[in-house]
N, C-alpha and C positions, 0 to 999 in steps of 0.2 A: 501737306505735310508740315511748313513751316508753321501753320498757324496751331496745328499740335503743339510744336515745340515751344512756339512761343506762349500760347496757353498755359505750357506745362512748367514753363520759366517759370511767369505771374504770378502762379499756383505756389511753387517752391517758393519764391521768395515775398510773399507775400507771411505764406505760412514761418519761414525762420524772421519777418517782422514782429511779427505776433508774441513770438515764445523768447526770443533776444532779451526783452527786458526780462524777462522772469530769471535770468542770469547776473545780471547786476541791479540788486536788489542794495537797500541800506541795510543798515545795520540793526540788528536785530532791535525789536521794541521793550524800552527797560520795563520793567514789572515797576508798576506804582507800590506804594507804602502808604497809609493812612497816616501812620504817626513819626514817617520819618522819609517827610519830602529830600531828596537827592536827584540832579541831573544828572546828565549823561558824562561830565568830565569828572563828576564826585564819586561815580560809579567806576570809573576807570582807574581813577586813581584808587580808591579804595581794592581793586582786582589788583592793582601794582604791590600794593604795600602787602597784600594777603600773601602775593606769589612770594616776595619776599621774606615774610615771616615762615606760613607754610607752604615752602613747596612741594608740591606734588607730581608726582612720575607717573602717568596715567599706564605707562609699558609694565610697573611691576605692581599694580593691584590685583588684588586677586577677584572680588566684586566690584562690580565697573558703577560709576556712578553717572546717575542718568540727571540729577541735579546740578549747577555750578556751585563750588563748596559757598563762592561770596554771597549768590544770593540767599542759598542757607540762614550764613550770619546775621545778614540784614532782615531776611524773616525772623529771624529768633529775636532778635534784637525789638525789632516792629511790633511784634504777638507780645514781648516777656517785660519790658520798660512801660513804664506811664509815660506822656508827651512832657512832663513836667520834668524828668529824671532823661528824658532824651535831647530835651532844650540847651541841657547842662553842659 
């Protein structure tokens, strides 16, 4: 009977080894841009100053959005500017 339980320990925690990291993961992986290289602190600060300008109250929209408004911008930005007018 012990060697049940001990089996069944090794089992359990073998198996929450396994799945553990899948709970502290990084930080999400930023979307690249062709024409408008930014890292990850350019990225953040750019979501600061956004929250700042427009913020937004996720509790009173009426259509939820399934995009982040910043990376939005940065796509639009990316797609609608030449690399020359992005330089600037």
């Amino acid at each position: 009977m012990k060697r049940r339980s001990a089996l069944k320990n090794i089992l359990l925690a073998s198996a929450g080894a396994t799945i553990l990291p899948a709970c502290f993961r990084e930080a999400p992986v930023l979307p690249t841009y062709r024409n408008l290289p930014i890292d990850k602190n350019q990225w953040y600060l750019i979501e600061q100053i956004r929250q700042a300008i427009l913020p937004i109250d996720l509790s009173k929209q009426l259509i939820p959005i399934e995009e982040s408004v910043t990376h939005f911008m940065l796509t639009s930005l990316n797609d609608c500017y030449k690399p020359e007018i992005i330089e600037k």
